[in-house]
Kinemage of the C-alpha trace (Angstrom):
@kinemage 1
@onewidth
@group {chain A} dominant
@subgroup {mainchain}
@vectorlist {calphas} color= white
{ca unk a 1} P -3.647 143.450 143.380
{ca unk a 2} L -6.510 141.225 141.924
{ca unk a 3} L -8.248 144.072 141.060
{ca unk a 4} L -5.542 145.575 138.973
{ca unk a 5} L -5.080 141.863 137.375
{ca unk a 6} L -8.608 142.171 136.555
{ca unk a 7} L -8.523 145.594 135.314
{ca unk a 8} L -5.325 144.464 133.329
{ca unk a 9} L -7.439 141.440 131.763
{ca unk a 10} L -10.291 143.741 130.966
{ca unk a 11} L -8.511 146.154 129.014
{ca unk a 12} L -6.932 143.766 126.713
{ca unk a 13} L -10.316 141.861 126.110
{ca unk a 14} L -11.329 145.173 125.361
{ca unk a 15} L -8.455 145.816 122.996
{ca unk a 16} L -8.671 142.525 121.400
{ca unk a 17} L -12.592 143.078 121.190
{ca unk a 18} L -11.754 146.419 119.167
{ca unk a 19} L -8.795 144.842 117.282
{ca unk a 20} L -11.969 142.054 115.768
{ca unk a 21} L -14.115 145.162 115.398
{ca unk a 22} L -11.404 146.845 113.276
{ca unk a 23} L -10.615 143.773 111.117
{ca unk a 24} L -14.230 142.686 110.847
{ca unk a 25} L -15.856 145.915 109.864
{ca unk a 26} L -16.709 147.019 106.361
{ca unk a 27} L -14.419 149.312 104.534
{ca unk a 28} L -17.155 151.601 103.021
{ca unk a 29} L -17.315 153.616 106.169
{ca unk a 30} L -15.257 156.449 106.747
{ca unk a 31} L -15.488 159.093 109.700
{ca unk a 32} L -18.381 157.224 111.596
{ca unk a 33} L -19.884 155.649 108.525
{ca unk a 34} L -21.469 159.518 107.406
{ca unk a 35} L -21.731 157.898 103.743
{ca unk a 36} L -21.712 154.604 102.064
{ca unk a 37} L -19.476 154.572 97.878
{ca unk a 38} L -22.947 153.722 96.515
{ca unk a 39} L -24.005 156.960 97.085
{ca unk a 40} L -26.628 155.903 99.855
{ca unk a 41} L -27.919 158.796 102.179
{ca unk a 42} L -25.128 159.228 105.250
{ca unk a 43} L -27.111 158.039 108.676
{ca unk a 44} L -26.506 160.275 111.283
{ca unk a 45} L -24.101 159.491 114.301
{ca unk a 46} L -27.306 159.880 116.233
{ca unk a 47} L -28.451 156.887 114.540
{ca unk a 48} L -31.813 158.246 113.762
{ca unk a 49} L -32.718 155.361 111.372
{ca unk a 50} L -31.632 151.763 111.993
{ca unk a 51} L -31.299 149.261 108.671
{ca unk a 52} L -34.877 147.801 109.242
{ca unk a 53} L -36.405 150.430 109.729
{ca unk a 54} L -37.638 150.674 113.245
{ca unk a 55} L -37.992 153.544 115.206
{ca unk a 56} L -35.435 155.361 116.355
{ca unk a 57} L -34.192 153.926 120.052
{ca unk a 58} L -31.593 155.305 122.226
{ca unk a 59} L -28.313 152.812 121.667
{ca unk a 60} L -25.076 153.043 123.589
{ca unk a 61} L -22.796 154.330 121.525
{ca unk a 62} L -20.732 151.146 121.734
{ca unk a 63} L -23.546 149.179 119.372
{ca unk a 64} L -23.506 151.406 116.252
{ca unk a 65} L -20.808 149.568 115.102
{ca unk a 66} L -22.790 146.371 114.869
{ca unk a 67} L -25.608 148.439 113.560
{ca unk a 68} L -23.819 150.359 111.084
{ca unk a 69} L -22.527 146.899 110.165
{ca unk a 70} L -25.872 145.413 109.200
{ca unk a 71} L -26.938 148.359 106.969
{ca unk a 72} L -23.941 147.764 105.180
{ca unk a 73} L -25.181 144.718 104.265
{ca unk a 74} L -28.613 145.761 103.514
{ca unk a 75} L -26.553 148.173 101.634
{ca unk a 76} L -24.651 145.622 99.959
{ca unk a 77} L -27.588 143.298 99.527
{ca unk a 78} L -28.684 146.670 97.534
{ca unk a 79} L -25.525 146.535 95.695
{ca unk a 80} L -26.319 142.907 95.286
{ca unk a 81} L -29.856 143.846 93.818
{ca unk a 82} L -27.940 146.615 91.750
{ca unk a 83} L -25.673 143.731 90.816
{ca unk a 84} L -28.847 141.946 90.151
{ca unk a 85} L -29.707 144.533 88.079
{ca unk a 86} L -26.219 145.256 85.855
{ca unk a 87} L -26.687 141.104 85.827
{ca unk a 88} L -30.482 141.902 84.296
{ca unk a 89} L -28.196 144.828 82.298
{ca unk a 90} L -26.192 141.918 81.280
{ca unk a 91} L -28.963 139.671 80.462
{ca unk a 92} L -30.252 142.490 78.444
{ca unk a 93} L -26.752 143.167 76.754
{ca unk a 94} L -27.031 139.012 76.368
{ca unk a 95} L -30.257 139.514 74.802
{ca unk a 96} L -28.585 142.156 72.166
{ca unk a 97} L -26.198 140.007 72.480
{ca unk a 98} L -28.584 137.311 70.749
{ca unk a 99} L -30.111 140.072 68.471
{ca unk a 100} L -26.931 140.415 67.268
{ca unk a 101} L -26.025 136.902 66.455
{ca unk a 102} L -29.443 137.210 64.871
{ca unk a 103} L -28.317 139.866 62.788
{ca unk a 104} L -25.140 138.148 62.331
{ca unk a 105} L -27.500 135.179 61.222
{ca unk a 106} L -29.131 137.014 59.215
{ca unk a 107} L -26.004 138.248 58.001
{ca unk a 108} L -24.932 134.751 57.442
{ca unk a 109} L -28.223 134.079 55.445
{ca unk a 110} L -27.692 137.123 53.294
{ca unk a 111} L -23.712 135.783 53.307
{ca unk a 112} L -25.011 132.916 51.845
{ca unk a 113} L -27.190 134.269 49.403
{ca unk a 114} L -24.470 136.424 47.985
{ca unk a 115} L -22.092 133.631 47.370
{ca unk a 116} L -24.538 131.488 45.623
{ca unk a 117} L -25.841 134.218 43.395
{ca unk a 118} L -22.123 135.306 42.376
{ca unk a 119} L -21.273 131.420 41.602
{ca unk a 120} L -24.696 130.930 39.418
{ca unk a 121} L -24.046 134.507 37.403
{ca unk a 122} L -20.222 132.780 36.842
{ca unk a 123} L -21.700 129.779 36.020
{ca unk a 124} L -24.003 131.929 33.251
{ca unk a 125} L -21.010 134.072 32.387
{ca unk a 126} L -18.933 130.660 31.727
{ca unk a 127} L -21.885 129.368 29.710
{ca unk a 128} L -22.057 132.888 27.732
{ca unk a 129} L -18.716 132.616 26.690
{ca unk a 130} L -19.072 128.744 25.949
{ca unk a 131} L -21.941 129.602 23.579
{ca unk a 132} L -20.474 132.530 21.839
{ca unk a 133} L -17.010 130.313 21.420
{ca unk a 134} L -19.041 127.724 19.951
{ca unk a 135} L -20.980 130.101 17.870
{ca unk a 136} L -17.427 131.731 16.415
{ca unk a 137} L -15.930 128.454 15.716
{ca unk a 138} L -18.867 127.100 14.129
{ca unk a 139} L -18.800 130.725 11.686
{ca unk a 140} L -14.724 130.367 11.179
{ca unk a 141} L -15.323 126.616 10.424
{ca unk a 142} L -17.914 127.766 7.972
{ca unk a 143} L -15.796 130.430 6.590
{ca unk a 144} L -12.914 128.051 6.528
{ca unk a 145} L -15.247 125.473 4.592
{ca unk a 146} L -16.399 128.575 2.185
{ca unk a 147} L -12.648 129.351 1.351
{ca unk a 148} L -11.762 125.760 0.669
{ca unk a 149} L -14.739 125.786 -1.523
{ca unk a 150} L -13.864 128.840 -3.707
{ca unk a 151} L -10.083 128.055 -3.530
{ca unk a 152} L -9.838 124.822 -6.348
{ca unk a 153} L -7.341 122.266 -5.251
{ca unk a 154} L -4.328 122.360 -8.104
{ca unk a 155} L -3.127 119.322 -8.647
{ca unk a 156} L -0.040 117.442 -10.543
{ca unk a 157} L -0.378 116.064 -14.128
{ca unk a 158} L 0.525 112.879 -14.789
{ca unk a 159} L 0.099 110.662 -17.924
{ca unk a 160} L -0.617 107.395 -19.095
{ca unk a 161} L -0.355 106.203 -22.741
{ca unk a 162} L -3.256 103.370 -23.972
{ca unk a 163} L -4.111 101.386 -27.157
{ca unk a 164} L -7.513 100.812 -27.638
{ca unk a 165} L -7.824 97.104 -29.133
{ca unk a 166} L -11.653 97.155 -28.744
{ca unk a 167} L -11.920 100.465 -31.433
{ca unk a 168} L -12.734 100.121 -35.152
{ca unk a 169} L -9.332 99.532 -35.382
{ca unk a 170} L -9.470 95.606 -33.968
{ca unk a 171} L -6.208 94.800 -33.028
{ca unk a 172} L -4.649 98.003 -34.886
{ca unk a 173} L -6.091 99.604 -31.616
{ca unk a 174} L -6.672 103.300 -31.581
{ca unk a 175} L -3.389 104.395 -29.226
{ca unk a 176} L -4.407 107.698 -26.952
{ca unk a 177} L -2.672 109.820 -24.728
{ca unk a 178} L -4.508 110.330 -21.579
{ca unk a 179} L -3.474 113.536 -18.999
{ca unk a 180} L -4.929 113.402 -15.327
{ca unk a 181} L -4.768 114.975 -11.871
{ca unk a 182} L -2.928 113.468 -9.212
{ca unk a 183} L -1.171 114.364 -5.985
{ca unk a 184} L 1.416 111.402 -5.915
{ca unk a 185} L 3.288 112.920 -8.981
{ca unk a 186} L 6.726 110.889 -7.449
{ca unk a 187} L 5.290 107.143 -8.353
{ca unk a 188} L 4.884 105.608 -11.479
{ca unk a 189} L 2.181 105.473 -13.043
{ca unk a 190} L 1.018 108.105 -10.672
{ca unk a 191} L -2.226 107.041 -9.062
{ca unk a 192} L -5.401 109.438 -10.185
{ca unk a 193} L -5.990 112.140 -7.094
{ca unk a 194} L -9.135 111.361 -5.504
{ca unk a 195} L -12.500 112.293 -6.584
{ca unk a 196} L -13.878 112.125 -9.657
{ca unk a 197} L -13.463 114.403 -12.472
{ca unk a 198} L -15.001 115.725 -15.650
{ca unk a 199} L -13.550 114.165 -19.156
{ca unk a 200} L -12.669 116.393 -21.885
{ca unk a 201} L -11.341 114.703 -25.224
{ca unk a 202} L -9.212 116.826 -27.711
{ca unk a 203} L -9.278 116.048 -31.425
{ca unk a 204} L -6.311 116.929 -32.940
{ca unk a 205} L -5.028 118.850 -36.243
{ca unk a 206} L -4.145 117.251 -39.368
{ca unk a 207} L -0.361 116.257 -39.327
{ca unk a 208} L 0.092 116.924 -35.382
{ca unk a 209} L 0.090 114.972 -32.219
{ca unk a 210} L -1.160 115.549 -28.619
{ca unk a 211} L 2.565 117.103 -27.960
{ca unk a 212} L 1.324 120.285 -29.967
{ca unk a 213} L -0.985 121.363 -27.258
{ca unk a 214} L 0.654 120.891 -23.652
{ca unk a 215} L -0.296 124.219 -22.813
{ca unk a 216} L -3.795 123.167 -23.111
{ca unk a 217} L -3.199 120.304 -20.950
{ca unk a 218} L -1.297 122.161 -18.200
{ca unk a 219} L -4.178 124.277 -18.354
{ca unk a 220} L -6.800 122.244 -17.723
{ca unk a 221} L -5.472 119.461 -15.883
{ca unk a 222} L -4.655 120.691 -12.700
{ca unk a 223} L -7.533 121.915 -11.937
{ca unk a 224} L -9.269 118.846 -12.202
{ca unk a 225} L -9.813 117.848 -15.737
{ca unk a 226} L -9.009 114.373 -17.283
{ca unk a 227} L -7.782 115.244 -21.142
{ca unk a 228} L -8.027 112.271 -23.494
{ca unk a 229} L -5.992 112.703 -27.139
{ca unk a 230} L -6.463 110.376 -29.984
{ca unk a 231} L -3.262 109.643 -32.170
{ca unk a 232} L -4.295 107.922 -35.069
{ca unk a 233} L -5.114 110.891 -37.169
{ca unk a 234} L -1.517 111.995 -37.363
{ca unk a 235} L -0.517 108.548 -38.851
{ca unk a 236} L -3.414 109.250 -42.029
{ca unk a 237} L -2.191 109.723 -44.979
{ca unk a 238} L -5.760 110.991 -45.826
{ca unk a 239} L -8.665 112.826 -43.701
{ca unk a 240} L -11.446 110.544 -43.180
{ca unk a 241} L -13.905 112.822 -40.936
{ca unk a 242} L -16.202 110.062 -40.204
{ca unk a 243} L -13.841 107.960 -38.893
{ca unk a 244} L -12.313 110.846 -36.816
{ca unk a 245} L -15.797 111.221 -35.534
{ca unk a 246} L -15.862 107.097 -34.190
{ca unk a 247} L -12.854 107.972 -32.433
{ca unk a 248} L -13.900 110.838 -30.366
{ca unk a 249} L -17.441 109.330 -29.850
{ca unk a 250} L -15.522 105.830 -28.745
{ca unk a 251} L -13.038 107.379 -26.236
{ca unk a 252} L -15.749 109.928 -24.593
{ca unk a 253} L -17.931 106.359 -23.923
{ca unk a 254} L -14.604 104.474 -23.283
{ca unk a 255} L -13.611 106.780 -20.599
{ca unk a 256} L -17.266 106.314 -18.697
{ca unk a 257} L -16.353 102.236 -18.827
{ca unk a 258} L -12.966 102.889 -17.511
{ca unk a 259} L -15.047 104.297 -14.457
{ca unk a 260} L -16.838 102.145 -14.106
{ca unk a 261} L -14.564 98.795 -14.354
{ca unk a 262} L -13.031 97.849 -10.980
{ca unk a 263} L -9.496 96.548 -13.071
{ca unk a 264} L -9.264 100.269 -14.340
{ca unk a 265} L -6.744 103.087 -12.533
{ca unk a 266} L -9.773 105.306 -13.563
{ca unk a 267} L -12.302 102.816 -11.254
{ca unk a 268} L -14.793 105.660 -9.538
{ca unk a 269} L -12.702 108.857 -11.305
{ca unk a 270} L -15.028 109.694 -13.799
{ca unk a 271} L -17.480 111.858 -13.535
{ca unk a 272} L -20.366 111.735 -16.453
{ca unk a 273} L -19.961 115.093 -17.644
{ca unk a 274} L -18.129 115.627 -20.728
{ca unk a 275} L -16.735 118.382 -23.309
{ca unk a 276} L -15.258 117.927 -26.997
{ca unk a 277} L -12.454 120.399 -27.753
{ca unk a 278} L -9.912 120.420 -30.810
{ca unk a 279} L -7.953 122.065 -33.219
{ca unk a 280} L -8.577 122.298 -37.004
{ca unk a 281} L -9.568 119.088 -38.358
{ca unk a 282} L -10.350 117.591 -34.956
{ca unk a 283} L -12.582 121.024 -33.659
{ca unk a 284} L -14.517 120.473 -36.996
{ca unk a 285} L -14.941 116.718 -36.461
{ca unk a 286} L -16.516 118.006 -32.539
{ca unk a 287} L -19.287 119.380 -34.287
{ca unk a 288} L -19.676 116.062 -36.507
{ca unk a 289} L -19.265 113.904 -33.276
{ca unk a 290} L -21.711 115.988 -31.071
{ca unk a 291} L -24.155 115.517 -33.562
{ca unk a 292} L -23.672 112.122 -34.277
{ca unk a 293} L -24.398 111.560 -30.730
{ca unk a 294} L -27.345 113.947 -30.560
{ca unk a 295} L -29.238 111.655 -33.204
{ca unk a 296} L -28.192 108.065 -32.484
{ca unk a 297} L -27.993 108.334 -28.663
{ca unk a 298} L -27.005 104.772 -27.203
{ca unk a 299} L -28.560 104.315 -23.707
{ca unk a 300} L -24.943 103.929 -22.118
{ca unk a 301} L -23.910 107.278 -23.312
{ca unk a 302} L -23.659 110.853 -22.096
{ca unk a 303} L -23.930 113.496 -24.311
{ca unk a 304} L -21.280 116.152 -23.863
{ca unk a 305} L -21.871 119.460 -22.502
{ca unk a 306} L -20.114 121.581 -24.675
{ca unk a 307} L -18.108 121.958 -27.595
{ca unk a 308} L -14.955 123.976 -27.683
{ca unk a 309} L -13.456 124.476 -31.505
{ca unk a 310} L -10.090 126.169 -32.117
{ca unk a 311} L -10.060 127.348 -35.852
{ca unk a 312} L -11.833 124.817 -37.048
{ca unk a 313} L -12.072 122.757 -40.644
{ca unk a 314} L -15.459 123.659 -41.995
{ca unk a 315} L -15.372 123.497 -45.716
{ca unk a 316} L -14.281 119.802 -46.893
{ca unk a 317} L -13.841 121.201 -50.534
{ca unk a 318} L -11.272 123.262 -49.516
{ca unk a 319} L -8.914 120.322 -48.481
{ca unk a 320} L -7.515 118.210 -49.981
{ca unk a 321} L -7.361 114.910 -49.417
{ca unk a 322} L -10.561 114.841 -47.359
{ca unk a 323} L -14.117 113.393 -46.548
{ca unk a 324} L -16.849 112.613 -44.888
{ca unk a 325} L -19.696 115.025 -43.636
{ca unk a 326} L -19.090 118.369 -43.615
{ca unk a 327} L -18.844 120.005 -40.202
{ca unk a 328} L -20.557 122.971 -41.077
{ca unk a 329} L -23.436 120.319 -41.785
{ca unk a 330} L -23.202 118.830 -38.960
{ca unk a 331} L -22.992 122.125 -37.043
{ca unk a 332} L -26.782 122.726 -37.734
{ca unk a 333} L -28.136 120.089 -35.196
{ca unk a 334} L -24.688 120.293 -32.939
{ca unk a 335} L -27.721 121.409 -30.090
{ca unk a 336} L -25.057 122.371 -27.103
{ca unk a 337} L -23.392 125.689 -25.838
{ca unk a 338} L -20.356 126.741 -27.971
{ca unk a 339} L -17.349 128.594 -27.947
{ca unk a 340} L -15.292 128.998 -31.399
{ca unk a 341} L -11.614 130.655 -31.480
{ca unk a 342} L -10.268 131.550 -34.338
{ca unk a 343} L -7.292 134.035 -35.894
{ca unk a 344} L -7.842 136.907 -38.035
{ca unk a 345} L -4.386 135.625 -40.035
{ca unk a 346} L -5.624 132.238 -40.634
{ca unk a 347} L -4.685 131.174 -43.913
{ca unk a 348} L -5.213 127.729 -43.484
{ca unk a 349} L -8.811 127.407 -42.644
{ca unk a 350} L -9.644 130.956 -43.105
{ca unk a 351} L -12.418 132.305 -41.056
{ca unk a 352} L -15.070 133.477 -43.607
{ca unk a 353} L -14.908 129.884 -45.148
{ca unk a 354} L -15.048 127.854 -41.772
{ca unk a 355} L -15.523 128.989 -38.497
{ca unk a 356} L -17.790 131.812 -39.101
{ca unk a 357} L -19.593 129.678 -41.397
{ca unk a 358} L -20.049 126.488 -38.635
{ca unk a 359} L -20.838 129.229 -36.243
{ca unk a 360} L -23.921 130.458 -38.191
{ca unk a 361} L -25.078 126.827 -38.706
{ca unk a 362} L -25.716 126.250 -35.437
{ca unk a 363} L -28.559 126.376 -33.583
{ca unk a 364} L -29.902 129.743 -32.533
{ca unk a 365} L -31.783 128.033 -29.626
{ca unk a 366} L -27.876 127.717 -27.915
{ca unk a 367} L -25.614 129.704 -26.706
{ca unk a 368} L -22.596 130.301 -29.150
{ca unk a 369} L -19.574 132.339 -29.203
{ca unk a 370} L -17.351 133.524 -31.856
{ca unk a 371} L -14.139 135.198 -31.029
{ca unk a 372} L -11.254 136.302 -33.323
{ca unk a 373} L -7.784 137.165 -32.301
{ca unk a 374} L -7.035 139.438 -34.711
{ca unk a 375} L -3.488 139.125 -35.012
{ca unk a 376} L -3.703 135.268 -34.401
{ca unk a 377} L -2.979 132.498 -37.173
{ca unk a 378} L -3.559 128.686 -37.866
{ca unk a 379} L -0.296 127.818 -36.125
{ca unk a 380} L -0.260 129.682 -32.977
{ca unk a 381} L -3.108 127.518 -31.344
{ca unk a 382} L -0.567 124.806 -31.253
{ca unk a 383} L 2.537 124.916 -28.450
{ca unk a 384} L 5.509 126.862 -29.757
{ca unk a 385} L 7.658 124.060 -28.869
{ca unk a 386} L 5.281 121.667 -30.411
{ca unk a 387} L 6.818 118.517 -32.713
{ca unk a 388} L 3.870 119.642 -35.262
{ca unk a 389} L 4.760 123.238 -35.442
{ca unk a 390} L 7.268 122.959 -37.787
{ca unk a 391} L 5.105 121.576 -40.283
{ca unk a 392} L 2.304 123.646 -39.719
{ca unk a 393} L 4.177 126.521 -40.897
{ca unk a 394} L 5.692 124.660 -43.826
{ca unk a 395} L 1.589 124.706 -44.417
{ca unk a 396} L 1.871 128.059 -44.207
{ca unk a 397} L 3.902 128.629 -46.967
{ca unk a 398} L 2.625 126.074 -49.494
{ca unk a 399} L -0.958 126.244 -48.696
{ca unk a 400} L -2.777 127.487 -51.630
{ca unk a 401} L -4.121 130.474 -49.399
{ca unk a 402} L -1.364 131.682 -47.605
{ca unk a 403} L 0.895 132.156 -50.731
{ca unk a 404} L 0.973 134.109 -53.861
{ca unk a 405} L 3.276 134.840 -56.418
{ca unk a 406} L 6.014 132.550 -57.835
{ca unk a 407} L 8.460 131.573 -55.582
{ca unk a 408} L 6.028 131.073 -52.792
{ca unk a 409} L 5.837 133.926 -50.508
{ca unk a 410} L 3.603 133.831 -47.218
{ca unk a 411} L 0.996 136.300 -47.891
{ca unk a 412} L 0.117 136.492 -44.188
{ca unk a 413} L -0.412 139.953 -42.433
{ca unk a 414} L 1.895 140.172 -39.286
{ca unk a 415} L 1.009 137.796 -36.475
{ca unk a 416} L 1.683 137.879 -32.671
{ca unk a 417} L 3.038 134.204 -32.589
{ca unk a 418} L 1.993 131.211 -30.507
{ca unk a 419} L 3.346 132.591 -27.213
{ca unk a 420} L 1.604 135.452 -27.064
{ca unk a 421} L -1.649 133.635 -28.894
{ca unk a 422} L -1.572 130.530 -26.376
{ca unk a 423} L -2.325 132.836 -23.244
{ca unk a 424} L -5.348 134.207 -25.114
{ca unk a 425} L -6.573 131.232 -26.096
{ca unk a 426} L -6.711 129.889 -22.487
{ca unk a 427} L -7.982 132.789 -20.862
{ca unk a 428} L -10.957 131.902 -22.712
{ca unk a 429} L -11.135 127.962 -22.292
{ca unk a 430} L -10.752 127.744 -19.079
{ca unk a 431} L -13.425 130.122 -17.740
{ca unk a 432} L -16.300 128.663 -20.083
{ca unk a 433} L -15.051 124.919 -19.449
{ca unk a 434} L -15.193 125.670 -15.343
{ca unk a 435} L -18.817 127.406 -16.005
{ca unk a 436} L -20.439 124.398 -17.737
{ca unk a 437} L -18.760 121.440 -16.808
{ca unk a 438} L -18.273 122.143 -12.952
{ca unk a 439} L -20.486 125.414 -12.424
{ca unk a 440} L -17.600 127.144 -11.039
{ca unk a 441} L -19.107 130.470 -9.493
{ca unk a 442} L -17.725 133.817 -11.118
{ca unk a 443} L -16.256 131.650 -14.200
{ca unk a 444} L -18.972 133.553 -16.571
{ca unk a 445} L -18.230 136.729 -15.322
{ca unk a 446} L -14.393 135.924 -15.782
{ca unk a 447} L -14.757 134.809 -19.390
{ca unk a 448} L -16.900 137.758 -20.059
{ca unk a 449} L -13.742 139.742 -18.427
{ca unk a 450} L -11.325 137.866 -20.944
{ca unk a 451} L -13.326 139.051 -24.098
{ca unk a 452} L -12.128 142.496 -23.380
{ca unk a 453} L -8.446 141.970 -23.763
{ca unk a 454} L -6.820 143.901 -26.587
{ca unk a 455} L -6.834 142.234 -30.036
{ca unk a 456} L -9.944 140.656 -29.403
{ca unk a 457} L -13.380 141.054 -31.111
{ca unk a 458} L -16.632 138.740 -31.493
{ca unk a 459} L -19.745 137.800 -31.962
{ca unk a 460} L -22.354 136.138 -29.765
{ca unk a 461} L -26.077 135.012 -29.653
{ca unk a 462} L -26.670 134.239 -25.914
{ca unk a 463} L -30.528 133.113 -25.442
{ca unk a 464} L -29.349 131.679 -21.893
């Protein structure tokens, strides 16, 4: 009976011995551990090797499990080594890993690079377009600057009325008309336009009045002229040339005080340059006035530029009442550019016995122009509408050369009239009064252009 107990307790120590074997041994073996998953050489039953490598030795067959056991962990200290190894695989992986965030610094570098070179050739681009901006503005402001230049400023005419108490006239006074450029044509008096302009004074014809030649004024005016007209001829019951001549030569240096006097509307809108300019008596007396001037120069004085004569009084013998010097006397030392009108139907100062014979007493040393509109007459250089024109053509009918025959008959040839003579006239003014007294570019070339309108012919000696 205690045998069997015994026998009883040995056989489940024995079962419970190969129950710990079971759970404790390694799963890698299979059918008496022939081969190990890491592909490790399968060890005999027979255990021919053992895991240290000692000779072979004759083991119960009941310790191969504890053998086997221990070359499975040399086995898996192998593994561990491999491990060691896929962990040295790894390091190496780590190490590419590092090459590659040095690439990927590099990369960063170049990154950098890239951005900054993109931002500096925007930052050239930018200035590119800055420069070539500035460049185009500068050329439109220039061409803007250019087109102001050639396009003249056209301004309003206003008017002003004086009396001269400090003429030859004393307290008479010498009473003018005086035509100017403004731009505040709504007040009165209008205030001059600022700048300062040239001065052109107009002598009148016999028996007429600065009314007789608007068109002249709205001419001339707006484009920058001031246009002084002296009234006391009109009120003479006689011609007196010479005193004519004071007059002109008074309000030309009268006009350079007003200029100059801080109590004057015309304070610093005067410019020095000058031009005489009339009609019959008066365009005769410009040649008497210019070379008045030309001989007895005062210092204060500036001697006009040019002279421009519309059918001018020549021949004092051939009016009457009249004296003084004779313009075509006076024309031989009248020493400055000009330009005579006149009409091929003039019968009261008829062209072969004035203007043609003032224009070939001047000086051959100037420039002078003669130009005859063939179909033009004495009257038709005034305004059509002019207070003078009606007896300028009564003239023209008891004027001992534009008559014949008893009754009176005009012995004119047919005429175009003063509305179609007065655009002739001032496509010719205005041209050679822009070239000399403000140097207008092309005006030349314009009043060259005007000489070839129909009805037109002259004669020129042009040493300039």
């Amino acid at each position: 009976m205690q045998t069997i107990r015994w026998i009883l307790i040995l056989g489940v120590m024995v079962a419970m011995l190969a129950l710990l074997t079971a759970c404790s041994g390694d799963d890698y073996f299979t059918d008496g551990d022939e081969s190990s998953p890491d592909g490790d050489t399968s060890t005999p039953d027979g255990d021919e090797d053992n895991a240290d490598g000692d000779a072979d030795t004759d083991v119960p067959d009941g310790d191969a499990d504890p053998i086997d056991h221990d070359y499975e962990i040399t086995d898996g200290d192998t593994d561990a080594t491999d491990g060691d190894a896929d962990a040295t695989d790894g390091d190496a992986d780590a190490t590419d890993g590092d090459a590659d965030t040095t690439d990927g610094d590099a990369d960063v570098a170049d990154g950098d690079n890239e951005p900054d070179a993109e931002i500096e050739a925007e930052i050239e681009t930018e200035e590119e377009l800055e420069a070539e901006a500035e460049v185009e503005t500068e050329v439109e402001d220039e061409a803007e600057l250019e087109a102001e230049a050639e396009t003249p400023i056209i301004y309003s005419i206003a008017s002003v009325t004086q009396t001269f108490t400090d003429s030859q006239y004393g307290q008479d006074g010498l009473p003018v008309q005086i035509h100017y450029p403004t731009t505040d044509a709504g007040r009165t008096p209008a205030l001059v336009a600022e700048g300062a302009f040239p001065v052109i004074v107009f002598g009148h014809g016999y028996q007429e009045s600065p009314e007789d030649y608007l068109y002249i004024r709205d001419a001339l005016v707006p484009l920058g002229y001031i246009l002084v007209f002296p009234e006391k001829l009109s009120s003479s019951a006689t011609i007196d040339v010479d005193a004519y001549t004071a007059d002109l030569r008074f309000l030309l240096n009268k006009m350079q005080t007003l200029g100059t006097d801080t109590n004057s509307a015309f304070y610093q809108h005067v410019l020095p340059t000058s031009a005489l300019m009339g009609h019959s008596t008066g365009a005769g007396t410009d040649f008497n006035t210019l070379a008045d001037m030309l001989s007895t120069r005062r210092s204060i004085e500036n001697i006009p530029l040019t002279v421009v004569s519309l059918a001018p009084l020549g021949n004092l013998d051939d009016a009457v009442p009249i004296s003084g010097v004779w313009p075509i006397t006076a024309a031989a030392t009248a020493e400055r550019p000009s330009l005579i009108i006149d009409g091929g139907e003039d019968c009261i100062t008829p062209p072969a016995m004035h203007s043609e014979a003032i224009y070939d007493a001047l000086p051959v040393s100037v420039r002078k122009y003669r130009v005859t509109i063939s179909e033009g007459d004495h009257c038709g250089f005034g305004d059509p509408s002019g207070p003078g024109m009606t007896n300028c053509e009564a003239g023209e009918y008891t004027y001992h050369h534009c008559y014949g025959g008893m009754p009176p008959v005009n012995s004119q040839g047919a005429t175009i009239g003063a509305a179609a003579q007065n655009p002739l006239v001032t496509n010719l003014v205005v041209p050679w009064i822009e070239h000399y007294l403000k140097n207008v570019p092309d005006a030349w070339t314009d009043f060259e252009s005007a000489l070839s309108a129909n009805g037109l012919a002259y004669e020129h000696s042009d040493p300039e």
